[in-house]
ZAVOBA-553476 format. One line per 4 residues: number of its first residue (from 1); their letters; for each residue z, x, y of N, C-alpha, C, CB. Coordinates in nm, 4 decimals, m for minus. Glycine has a CB too. Layout:
# residues N
NUM	A	Z,X,Y,Z,X,Y,Z,X,Y,Z,X,Y; ...
This chain:
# residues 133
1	XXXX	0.6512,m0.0094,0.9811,0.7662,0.0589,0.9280,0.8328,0.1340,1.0430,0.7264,0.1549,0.8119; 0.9449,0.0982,1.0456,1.0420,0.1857,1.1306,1.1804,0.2439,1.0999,1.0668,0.1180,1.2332; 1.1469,0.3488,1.0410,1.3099,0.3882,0.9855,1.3810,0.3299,0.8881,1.4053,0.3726,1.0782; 1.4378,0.2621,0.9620,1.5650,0.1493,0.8260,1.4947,m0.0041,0.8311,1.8000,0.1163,0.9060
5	XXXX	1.4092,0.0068,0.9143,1.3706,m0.1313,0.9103,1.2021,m0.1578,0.9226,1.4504,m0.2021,1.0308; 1.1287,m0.2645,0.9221,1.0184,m0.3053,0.9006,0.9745,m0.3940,1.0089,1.0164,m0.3557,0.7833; 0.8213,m0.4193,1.0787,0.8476,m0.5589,1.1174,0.7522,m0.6503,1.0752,0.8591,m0.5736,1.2538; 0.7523,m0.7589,1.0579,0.6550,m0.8557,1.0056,0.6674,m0.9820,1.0611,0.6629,m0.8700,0.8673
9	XXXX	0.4944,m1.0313,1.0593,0.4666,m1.1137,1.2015,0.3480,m1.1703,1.0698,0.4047,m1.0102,1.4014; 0.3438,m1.3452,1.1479,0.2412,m1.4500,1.0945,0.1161,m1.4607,1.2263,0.3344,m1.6214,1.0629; 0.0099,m1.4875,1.1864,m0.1233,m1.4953,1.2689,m0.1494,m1.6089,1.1533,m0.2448,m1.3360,1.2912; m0.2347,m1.6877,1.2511,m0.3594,m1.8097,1.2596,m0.5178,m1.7997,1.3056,m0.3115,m1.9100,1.3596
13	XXXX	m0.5513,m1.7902,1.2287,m0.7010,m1.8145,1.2540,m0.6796,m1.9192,1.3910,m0.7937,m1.8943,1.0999; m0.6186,m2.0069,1.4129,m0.5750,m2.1196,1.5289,m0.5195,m2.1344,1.5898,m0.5503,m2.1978,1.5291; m0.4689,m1.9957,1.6085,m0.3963,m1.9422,1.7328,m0.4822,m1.9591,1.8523,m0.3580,m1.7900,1.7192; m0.3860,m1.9936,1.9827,m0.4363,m2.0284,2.0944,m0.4438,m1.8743,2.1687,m0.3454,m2.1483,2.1644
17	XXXX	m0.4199,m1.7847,2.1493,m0.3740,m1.6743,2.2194,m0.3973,m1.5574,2.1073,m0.2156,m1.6951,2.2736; m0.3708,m1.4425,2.1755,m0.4135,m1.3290,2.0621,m0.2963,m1.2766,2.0449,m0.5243,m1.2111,2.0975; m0.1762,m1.2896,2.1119,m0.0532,m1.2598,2.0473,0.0304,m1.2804,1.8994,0.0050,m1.3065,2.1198; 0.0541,m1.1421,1.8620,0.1525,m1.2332,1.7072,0.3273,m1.1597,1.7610,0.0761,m1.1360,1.4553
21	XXXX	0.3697,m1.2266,1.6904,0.5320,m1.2033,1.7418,0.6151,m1.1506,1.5771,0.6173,m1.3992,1.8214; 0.6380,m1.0503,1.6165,0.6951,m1.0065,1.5072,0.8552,m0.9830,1.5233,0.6220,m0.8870,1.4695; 0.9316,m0.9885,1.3810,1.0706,m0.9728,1.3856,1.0609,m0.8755,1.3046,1.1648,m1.0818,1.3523; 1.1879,m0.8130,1.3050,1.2179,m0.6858,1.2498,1.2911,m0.7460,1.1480,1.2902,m0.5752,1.3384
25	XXXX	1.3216,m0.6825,1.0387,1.3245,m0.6668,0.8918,1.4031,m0.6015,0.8461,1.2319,m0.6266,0.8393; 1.5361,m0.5893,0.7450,1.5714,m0.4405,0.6952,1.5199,m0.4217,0.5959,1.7000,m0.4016,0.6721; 1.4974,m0.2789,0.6317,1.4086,m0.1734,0.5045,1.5084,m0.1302,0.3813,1.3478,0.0010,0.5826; 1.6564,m0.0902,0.3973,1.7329,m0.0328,0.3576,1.7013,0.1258,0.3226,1.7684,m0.1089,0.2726
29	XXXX	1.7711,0.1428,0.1560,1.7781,0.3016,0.1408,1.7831,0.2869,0.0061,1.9053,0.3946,0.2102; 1.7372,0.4263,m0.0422,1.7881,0.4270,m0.1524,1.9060,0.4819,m0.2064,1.7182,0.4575,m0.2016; 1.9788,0.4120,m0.2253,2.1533,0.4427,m0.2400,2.1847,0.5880,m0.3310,2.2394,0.2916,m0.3414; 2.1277,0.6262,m0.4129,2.1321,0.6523,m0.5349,2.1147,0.8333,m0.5187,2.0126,0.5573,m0.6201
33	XXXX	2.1517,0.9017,m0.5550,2.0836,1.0736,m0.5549,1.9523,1.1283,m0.6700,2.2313,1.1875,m0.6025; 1.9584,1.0409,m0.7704,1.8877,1.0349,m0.8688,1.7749,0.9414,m0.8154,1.9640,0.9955,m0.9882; 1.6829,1.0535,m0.7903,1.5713,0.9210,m0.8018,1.4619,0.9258,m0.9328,1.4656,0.9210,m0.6499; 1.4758,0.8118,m0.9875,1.3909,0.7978,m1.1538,1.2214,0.8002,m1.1094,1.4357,0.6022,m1.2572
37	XXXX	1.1786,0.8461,m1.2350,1.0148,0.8760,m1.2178,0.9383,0.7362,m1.1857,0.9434,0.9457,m1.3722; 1.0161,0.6170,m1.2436,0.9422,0.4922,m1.2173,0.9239,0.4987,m1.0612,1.0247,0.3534,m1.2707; 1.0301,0.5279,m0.9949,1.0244,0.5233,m0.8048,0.9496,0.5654,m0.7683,1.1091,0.5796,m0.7130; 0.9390,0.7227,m0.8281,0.8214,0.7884,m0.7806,0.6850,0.7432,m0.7231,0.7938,0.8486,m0.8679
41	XXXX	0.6721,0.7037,m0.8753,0.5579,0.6455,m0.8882,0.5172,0.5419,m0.8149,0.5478,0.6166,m0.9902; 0.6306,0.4484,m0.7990,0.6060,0.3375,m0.7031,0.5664,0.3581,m0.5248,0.7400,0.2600,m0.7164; 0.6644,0.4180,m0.5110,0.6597,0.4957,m0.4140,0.5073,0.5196,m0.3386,0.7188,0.6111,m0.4680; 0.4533,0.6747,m0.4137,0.3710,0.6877,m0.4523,0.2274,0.5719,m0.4192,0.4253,0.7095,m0.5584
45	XXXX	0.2468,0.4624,m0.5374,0.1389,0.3207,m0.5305,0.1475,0.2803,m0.4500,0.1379,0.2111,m0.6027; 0.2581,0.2463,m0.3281,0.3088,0.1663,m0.2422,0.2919,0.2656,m0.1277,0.4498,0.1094,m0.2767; 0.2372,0.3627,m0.1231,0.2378,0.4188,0.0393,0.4082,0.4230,0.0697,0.1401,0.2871,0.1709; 0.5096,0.3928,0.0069,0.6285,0.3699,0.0495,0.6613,0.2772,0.1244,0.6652,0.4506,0.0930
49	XXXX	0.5839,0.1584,0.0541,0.5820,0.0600,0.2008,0.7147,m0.0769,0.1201,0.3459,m0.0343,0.2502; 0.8264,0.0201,0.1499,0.8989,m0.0551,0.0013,1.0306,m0.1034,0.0555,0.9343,0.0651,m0.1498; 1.1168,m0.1720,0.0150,1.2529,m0.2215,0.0856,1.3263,m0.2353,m0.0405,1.2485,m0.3724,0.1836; 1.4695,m0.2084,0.0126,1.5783,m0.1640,m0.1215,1.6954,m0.2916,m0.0719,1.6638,0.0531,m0.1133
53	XXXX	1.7360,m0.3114,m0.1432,1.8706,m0.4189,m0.1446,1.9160,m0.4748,m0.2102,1.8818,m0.5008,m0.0944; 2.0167,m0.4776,m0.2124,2.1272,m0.5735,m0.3469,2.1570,m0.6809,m0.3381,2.2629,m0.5408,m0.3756; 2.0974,m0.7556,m0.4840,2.1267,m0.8728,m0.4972,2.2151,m0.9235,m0.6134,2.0201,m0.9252,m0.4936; 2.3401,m0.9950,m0.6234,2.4165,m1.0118,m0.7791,2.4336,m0.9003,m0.7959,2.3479,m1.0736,m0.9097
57	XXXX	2.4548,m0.7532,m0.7478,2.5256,m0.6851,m0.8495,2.4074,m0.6091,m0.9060,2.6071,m0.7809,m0.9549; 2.2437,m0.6197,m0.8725,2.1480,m0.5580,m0.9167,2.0522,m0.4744,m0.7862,2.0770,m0.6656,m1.0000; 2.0362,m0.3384,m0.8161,1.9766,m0.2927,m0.6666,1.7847,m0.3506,m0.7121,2.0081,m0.0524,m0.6281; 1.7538,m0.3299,m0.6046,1.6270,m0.4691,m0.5874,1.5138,m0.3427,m0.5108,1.6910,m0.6618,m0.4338
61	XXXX	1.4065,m0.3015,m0.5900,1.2905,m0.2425,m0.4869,1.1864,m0.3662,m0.4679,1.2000,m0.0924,m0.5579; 1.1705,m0.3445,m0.3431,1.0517,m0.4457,m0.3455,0.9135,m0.4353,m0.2688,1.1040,m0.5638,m0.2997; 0.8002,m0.4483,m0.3593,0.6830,m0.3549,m0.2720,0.6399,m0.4643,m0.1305,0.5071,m0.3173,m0.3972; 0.6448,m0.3868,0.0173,0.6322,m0.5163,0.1039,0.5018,m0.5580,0.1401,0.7017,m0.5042,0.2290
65	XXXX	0.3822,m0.4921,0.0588,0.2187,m0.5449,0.1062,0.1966,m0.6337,0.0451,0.0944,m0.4626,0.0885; 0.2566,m0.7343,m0.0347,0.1870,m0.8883,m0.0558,0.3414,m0.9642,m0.0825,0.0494,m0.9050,m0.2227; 0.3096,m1.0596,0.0279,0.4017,m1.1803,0.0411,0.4612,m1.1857,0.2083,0.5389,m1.1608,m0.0808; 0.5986,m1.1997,0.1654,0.6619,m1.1937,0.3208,0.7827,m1.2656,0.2932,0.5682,m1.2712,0.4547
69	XXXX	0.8927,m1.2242,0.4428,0.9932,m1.2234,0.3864,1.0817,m1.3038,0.2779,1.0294,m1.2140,0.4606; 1.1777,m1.2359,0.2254,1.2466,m1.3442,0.0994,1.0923,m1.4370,0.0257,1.3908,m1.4983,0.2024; 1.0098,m1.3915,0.0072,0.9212,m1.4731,m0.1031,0.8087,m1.2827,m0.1535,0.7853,m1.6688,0.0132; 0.8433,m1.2152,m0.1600,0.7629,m1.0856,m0.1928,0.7061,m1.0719,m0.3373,0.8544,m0.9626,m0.1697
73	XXXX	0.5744,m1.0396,m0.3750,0.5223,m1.0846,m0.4847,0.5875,m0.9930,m0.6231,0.3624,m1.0760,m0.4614; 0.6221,m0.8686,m0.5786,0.6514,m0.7571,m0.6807,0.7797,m0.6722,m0.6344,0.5179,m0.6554,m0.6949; 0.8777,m0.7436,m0.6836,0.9952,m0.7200,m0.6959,1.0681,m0.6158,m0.8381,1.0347,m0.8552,m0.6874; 1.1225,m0.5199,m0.8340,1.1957,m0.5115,m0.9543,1.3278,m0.4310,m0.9233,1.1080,m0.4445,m1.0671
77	XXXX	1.3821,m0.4711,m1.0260,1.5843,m0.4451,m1.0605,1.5414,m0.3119,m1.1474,1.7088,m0.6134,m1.1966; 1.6071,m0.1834,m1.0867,1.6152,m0.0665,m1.0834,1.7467,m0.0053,m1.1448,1.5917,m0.0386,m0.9616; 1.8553,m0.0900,m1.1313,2.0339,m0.0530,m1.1341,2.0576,m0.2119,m1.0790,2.1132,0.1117,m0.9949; 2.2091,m0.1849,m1.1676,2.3054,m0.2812,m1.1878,2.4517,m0.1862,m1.1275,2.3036,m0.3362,m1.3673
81	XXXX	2.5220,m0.2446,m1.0750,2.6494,m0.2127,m1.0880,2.7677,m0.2174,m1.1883,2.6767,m0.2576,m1.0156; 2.8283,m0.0997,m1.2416,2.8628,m0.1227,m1.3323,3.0468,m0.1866,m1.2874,2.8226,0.0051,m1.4198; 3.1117,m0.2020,m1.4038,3.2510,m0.2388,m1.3537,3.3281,m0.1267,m1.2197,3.3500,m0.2342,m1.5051; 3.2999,m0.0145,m1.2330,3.3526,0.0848,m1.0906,3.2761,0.0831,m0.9831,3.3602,0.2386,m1.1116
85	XXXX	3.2008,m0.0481,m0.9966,3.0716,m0.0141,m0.8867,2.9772,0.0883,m0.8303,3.1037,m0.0319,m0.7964; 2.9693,0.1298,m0.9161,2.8781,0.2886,m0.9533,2.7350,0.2181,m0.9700,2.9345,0.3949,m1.1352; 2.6669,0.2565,m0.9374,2.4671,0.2005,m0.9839,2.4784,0.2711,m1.0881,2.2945,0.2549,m0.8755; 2.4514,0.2116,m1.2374,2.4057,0.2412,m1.3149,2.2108,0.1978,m1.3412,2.5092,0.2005,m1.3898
89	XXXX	2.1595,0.3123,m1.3355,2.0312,0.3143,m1.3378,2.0150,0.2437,m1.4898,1.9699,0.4670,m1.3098; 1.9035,0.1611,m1.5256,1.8468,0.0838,m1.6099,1.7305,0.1905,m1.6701,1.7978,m0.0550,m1.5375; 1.6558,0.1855,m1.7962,1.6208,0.3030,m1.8948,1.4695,0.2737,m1.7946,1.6309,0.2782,m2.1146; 1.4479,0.1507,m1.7656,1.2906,0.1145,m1.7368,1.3269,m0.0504,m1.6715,1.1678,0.1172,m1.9145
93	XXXX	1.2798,m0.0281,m1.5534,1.2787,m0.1242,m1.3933,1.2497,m0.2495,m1.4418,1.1499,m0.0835,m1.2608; 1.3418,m0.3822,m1.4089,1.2556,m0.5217,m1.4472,1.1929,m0.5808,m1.3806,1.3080,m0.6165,m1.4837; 1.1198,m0.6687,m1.3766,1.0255,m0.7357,m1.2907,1.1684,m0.8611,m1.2383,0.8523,m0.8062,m1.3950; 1.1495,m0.8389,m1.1164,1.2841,m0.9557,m1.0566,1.1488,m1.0560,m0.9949,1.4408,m0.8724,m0.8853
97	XXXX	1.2156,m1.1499,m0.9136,1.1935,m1.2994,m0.9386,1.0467,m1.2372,m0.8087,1.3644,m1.4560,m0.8872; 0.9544,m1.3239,m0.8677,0.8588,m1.2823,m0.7812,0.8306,m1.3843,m0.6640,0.7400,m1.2545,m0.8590; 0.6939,m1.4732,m0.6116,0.6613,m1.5449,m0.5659,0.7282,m1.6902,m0.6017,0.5529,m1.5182,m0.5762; 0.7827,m1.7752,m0.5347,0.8628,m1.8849,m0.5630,0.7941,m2.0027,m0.5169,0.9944,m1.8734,m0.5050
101	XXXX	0.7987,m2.1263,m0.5170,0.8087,m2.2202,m0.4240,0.9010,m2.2570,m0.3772,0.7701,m2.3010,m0.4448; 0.9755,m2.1867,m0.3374,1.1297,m2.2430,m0.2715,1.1165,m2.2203,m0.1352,1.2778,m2.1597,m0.3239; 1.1378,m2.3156,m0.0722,1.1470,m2.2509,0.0724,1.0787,m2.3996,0.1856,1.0212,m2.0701,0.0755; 1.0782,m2.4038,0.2708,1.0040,m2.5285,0.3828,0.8787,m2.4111,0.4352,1.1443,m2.6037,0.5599
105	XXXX	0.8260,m2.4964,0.3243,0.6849,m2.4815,0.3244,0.5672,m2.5834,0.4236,0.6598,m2.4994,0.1768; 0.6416,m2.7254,0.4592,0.6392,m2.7616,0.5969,0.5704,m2.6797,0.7339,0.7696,m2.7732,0.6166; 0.6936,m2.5749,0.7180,0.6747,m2.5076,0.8580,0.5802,m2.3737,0.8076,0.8442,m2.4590,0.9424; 0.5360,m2.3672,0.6891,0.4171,m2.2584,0.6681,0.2915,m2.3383,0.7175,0.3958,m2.2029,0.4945
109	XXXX	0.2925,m2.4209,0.6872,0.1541,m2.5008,0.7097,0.1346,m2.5704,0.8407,0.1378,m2.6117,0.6046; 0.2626,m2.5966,0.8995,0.2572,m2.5426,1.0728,0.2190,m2.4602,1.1209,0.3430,m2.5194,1.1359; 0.2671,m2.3386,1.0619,0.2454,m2.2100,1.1133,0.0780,m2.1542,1.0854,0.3613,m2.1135,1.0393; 0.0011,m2.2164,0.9511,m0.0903,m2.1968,0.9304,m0.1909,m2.2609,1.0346,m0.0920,m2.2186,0.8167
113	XXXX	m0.1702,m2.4233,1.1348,m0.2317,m2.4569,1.1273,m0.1704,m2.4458,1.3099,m0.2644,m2.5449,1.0163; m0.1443,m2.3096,1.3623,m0.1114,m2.2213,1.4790,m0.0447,m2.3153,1.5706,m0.2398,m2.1481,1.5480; 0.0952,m2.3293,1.4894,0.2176,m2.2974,1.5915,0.2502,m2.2085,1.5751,0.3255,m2.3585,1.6010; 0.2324,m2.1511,1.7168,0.3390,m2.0211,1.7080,0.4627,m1.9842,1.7255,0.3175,m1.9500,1.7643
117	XXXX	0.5467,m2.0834,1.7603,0.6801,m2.0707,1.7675,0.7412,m2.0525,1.6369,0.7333,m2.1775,1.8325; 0.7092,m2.0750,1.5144,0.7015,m2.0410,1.3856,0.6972,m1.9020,1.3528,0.6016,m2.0986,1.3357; 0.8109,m1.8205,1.2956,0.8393,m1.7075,1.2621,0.7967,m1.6427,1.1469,0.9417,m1.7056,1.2667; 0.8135,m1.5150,1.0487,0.8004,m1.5073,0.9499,0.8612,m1.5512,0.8905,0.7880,m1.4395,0.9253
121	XXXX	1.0271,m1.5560,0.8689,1.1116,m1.6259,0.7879,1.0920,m1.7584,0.7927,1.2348,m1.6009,0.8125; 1.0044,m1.8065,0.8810,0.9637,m1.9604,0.8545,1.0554,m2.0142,0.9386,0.9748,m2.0245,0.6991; 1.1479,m2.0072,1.1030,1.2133,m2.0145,1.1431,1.1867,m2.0406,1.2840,1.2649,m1.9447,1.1006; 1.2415,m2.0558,1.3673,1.1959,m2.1036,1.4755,1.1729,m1.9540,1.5859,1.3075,m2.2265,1.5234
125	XXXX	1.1074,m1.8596,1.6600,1.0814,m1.7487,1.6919,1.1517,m1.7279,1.8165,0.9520,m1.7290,1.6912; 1.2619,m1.7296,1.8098,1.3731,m1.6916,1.9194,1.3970,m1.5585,1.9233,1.5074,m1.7547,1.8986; 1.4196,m1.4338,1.8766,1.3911,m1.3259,1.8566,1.2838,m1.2427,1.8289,1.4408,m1.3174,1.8066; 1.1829,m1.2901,1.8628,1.0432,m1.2123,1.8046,1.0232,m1.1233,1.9372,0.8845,m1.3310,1.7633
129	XXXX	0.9529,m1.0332,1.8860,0.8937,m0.9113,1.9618,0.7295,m0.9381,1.9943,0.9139,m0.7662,1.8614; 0.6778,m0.9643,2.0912,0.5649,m1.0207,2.1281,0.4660,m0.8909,2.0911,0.5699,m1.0774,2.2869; 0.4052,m0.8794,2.0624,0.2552,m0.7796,2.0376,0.1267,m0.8398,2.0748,0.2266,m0.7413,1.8760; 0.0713,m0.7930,2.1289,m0.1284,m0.8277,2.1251,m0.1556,m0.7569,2.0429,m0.2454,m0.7906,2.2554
133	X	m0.2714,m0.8637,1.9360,m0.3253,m0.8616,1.8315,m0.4331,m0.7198,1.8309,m0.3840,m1.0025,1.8157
């Protein structure tokens, strides 16, 4: 966690090297002055290890300790925008789209089976930030 942003990095048991390469992430904010007791709480469960962003017109918390990027297991819609584009807060948070199979899953199982030029977004690692493991 860093401020407004996050970083997250893939490792292999079959990695040739002890390096993982991580990209940075946005964390966002929480837009809102009202913060509802559900957040709290989440908050709270989550160490704050959480990322905010809008999707369709719906603001999006999403807890970031299981999954990775764009595929995160526990997602939920908090506020909608209403016609003045105001966040209207929702009475009680929905569960938004969780774990998918969407995605080139190809290059996960590359990545599983240690290439490392393979990013988190599943992408080729032209921007990564090198770290020892």
């Amino acid at each position: 966690m860093d401020g407004d942003s996050y970083w997250e990095g893939l490792a292999s048991l079959l990695d040739k090297d002890a390096e993982v390469r991580f990209i940075r992430q946005p964390r966002g904010h929480w837009p809102m002055k009202e913060t509802p007791e559900q957040l709290i709480d989440l908050q709270t469960f989550s160490q704050n290890y959480l990322s905010y962003r809008e999707d369709n017109g719906q603001l999006i918390v999403s807890d970031l300790r299981m999954g990775m990027a764009g595929n995160l297991a526990f997602q939920f819609a908090f506020a909608e925008r209403n016609l003045e584009g105001q966040w209207q807060l929702y009475q009680t948070p929905v569960r938004y789209k969780g774990i998918s199979l969407e995605g080139d899953y190809g290059k996960l199982i590359e990545r599983l089976l240690g290439n490392a030029n393979i990013d988190a977004n599943l992408g080729i690692c032209a921007q990564c930030t090198t770290i020892a493991k």
